[in-house]
N, C-alpha and C positions, 0 to 999 in steps of 0.2 A: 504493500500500500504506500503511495505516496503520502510523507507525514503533513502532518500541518504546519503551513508556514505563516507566521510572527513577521509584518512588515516592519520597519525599523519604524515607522511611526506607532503600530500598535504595541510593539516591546516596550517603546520609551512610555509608552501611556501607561504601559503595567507597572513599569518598575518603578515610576515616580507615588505611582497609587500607593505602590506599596510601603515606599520611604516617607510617605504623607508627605509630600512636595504637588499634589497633583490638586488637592481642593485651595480654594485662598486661605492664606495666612492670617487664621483669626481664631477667637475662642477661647475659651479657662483655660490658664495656665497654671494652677497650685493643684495640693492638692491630689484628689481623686483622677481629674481632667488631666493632671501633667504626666501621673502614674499610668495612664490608660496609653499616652501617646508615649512613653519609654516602652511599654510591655509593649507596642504595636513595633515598635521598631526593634524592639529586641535588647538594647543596651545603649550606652551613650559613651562616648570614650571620652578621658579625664584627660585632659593638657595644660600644662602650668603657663603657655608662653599667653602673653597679655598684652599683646599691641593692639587690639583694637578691645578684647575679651575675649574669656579664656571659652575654649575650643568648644565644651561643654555643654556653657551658654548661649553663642550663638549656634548651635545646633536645634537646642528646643527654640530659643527668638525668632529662626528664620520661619518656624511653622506658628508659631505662639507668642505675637509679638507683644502682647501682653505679660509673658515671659519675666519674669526677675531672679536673680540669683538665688535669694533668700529661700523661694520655692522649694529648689531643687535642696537644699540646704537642711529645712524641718523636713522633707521626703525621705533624706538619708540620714541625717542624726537624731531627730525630734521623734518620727513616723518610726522607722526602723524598718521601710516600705523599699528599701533598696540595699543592696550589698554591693561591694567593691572586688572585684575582681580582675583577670585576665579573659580578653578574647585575644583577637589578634595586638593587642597593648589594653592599658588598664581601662576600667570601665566602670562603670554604674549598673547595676543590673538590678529587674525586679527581685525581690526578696522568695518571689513566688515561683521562683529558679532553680534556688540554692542547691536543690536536691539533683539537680541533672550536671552540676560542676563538681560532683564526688569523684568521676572517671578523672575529671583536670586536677583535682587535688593528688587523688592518689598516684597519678605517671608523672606531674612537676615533682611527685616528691622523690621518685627516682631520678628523674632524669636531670633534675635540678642539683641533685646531691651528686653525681659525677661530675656532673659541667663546673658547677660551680666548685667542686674540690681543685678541680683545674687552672680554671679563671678570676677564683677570688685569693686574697687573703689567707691566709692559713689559720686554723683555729678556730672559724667559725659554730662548727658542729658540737667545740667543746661549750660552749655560750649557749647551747639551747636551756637546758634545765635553770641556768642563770636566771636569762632573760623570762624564762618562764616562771617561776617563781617571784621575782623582783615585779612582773605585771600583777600576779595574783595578790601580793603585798598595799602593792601601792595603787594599783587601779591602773587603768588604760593611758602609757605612754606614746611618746615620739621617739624615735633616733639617738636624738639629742641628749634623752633622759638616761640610755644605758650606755653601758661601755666602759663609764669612768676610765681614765687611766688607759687607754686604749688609743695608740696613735691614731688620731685623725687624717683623712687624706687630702691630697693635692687639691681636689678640688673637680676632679675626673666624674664622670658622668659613672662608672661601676667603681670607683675605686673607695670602697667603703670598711668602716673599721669592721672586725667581726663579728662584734655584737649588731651590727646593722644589719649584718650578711644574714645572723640566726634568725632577725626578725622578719625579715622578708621571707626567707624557706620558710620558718611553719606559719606567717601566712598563708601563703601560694599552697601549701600543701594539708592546711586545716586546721593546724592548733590555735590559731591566730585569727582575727576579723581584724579588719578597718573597721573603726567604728566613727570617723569622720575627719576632719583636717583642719587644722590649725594653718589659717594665710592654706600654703598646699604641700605644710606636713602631714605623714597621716598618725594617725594615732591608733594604736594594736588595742586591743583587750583579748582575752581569754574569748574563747568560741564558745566553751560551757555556761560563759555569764549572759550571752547574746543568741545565740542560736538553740532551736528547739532541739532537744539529742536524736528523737526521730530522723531530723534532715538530714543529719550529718554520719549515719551507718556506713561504714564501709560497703564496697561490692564487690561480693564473694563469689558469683554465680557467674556462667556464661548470659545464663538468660538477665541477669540484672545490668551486664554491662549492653547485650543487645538491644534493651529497655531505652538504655539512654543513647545509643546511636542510631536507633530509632526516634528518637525527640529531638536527638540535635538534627539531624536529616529533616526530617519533617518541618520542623520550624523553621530551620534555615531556608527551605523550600518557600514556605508559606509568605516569606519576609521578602523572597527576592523573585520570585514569580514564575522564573523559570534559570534554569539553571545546568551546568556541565557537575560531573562530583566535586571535583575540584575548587569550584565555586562554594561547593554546597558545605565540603570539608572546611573550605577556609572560612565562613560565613563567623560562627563560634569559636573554629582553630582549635578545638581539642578534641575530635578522630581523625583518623589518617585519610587521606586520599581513596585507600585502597578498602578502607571501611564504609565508604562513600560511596565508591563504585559497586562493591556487594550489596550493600542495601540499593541503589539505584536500580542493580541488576532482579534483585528480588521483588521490588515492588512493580517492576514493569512484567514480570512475570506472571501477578497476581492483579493485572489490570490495574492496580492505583497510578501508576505513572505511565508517560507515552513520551515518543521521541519526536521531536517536533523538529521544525528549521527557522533558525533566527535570522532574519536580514538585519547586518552590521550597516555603518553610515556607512562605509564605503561600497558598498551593495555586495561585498561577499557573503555568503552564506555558513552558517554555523550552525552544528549541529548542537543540541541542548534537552534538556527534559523538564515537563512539566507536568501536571496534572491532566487527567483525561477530560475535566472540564473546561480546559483554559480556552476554547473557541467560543464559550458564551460566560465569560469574564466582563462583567460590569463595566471593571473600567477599558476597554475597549470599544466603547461607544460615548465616552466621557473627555473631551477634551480640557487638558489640564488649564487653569489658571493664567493668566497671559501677566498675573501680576512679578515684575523683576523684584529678585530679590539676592544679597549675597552670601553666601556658604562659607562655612568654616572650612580651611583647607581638609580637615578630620573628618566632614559630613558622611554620613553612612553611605550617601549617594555618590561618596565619589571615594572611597575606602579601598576598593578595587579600581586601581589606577588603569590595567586595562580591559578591566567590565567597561568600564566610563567612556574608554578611550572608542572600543567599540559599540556602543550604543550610540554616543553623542560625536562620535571625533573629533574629541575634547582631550589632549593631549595636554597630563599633569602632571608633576613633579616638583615637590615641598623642597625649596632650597634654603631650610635652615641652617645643612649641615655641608653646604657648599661654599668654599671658599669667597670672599663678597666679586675678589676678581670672577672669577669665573660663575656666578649667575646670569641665568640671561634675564630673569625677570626680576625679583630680588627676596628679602630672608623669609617675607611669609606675604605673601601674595593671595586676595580670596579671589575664588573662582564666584561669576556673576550667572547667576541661571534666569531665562526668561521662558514662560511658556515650557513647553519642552525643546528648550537648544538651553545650550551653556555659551553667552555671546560676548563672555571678555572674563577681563582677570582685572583687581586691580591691585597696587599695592597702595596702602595706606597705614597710618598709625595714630594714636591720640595720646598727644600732650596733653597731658593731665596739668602737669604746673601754665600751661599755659590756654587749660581750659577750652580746646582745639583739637577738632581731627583733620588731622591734614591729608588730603589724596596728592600723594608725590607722583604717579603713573597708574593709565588705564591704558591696557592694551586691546581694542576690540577685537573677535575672533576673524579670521578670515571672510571675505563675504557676510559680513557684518556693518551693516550703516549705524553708525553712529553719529544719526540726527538730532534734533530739537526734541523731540518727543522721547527719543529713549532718555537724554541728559538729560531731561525732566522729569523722567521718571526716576533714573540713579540719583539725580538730589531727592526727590521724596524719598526712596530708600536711604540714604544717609540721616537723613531729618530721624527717622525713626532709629537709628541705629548711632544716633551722639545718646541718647538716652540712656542705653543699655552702656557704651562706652563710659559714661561720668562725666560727658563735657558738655559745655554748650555750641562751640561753634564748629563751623567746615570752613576748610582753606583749599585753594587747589591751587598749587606749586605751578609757576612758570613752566610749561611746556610738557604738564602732565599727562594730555591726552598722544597718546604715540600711535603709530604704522604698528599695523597687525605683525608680528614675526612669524 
């Protein structure tokens, strides 16, 4: 049978539906209403860097511009309606989760405990019962609080003393919760003080870990609309590729999944899997929102640098950790989405001492006019987004509008 083919405009329709990018940008943002739109998306990833607002925030702001910090804030330390985790980097997740990150806790706690014997400091492992103790003692600390007497490092992005080292393994591997952050330290407490002992049972069975590579598959599906294993593995990032492709292989077996063909922007053809219902999918007769708005370089919808790239051909690349010579664009740069096209980038940042967000450069995307009307629209989007930033005004820098690269 010829499978069903996904025109690149009805893909882009699905997949925005499903990153809620596709309705306008409005609606509760605390709360019940903000818990509803994390659990829709799956997780929110945490980022410290703070040039316009940290990554987090404008993730929920661009769908909930009603949005404020504080929200997400009693959601996770107040509420106890989120936990802190790993996907593919750190994240926010529904609380109503926890139980399907037992497979991630118990294989970081291997695989964690080689790598890092490796790559860290030495002595780490001798510092668990320390640090564990010294929490149960004194309550839920930072970093900062254990260690004593323990040289501090350079200054390195992993180079951490070893009592740091202990507290992120049993983290990542369970003895440990975030239980919120101080500025964007985090702060540990004991999992027994926090979490219900029900959620946190080991998995002993085949059938328990099949349980949750069935839930991460499935959800991950659900989230991204249609999908290779690949995608499907990387979505949560804790089953294998090859764990992916088994279940993929088993549930098209049993008619829940079909192999369908994706039209990319560039009209090549790709093959992918989705649900057998995905030809009478809602949002395929829903044309998304034509309201501009701009994304945090972290957006879920653009997480998969080339899902994005082949959906939208919207070619991205975060150059924090690029040399300033050698960026072409500069240290963090937000990608601008209109409708469904992604039609520039700009970089900007906000003087806070000087009460200013400044747009140094806007690159529009190729075959992209950038008229009267769309720059009328980019300031109304700023206008709403000095708000979330802490300033009052906007500057645009001498010769910030530039040629498409």
């Amino acid at each position: 049978m010829t499978p069903f083919t996904l025109t690149n405009a009805q893909a882009r329709r699905v997949f925005l539906d499903r990153h809620a990018l596709s309705e306008p940008p409005q609606g509760a943002a605390k709360g019940a209403d903000l818990l509803e739109l994390i659990t829709r998306l799956g997780f929110v990833q945490l980022d410290s860097i703070n040039t316009v607002a940290r990554a987090h925030d404008l993730i929920l702001f661009s769908r909930r511009p009603r949005y404020r910090p504080k929200a997400l804030k009693n959601l996770y330390e107040r509420d106890r309606a989120l936990f802190e985790h790993w996907t593919h980097d750190a994240a926010v997740i529904p609380m109503g989760f926890y139980q399907w990150w037992q497979l991630r806790r118990q294989r970081d706690a291997e695989k964690l405990r080689k790598h890092w014997s490796d790559g860290r400091r030495e002595g780490f492992e001798a510092q668990f019962q320390t640090v564990l103790n010294q929490i149960r003692d004194e309550g839920p600390l930072c970093s900062s609080d254990v260690g004593q007497g323990e040289k501090r490092g350079s200054g390195g992005w992993w180079d951490w003393h070893p009592s740091k080292t202990a507290l992120e393994y049993l983290w990542r591997s369970g003895a440990l919760c975030v239980v919120g952050r101080d500025g964007f330290r985090k702060r540990y407490d004991l999992t027994e003080r926090v979490i219900d002992n029900a959620l946190c049972q080991p998995l002993q069975s085949d059938d328990q870990i099949a349980a949750t590579i069935d839930w991460c598959c499935s959800e991950a599906l659900a989230r991204l609309g249609f999908a290779t294993p690949t995608e499907i593995a990387n979505f949560w990032d804790h089953i294998s590729i090859a764990e992916a492709k088994s279940w993929c292989a088993a549930e098209k077996a049993q008619g829940r999944l079909q192999a369908i063909c994706l039209t990319c922007a560039d009209g090549a053809q790709r093959m992918s899997f989705a649900r057998p219902d995905i030809a009478q999918d809602p949002a395929l007769d829903i044309p998304p929102t034509t309201r501009l708005r701009i994304l945090s370089p972290f957006d879920p919808a653009l997480r998969d640098r080339d899902r994005a790239e082949r959906l939208f051909g919207f070619t991205y690349r975060i150059e924090v950790f690029v040399p300033e010579a050698k960026r072409r664009y500069g240290y963090y740069v937000f990608p601008i989405m209109e409708g469904d096209r992604l039609v520039g980038r700009v970089d900007m940042k906000a003087f806070r001492d000087q009460d200013t967000l400044r747009v140094r450069a806007l690159w529009p995307e190729r075959k992209t006019r950038w008229g009267k009307g769309r720059q009328a629209a980019f300031e109304t989007e700023l206008s709403r987004i000095i708000r979330l930033a802490g300033v009052s005004h906007i500057a645009f820098e001498d010769g910030w509008l530039r040629d498409p690269q």
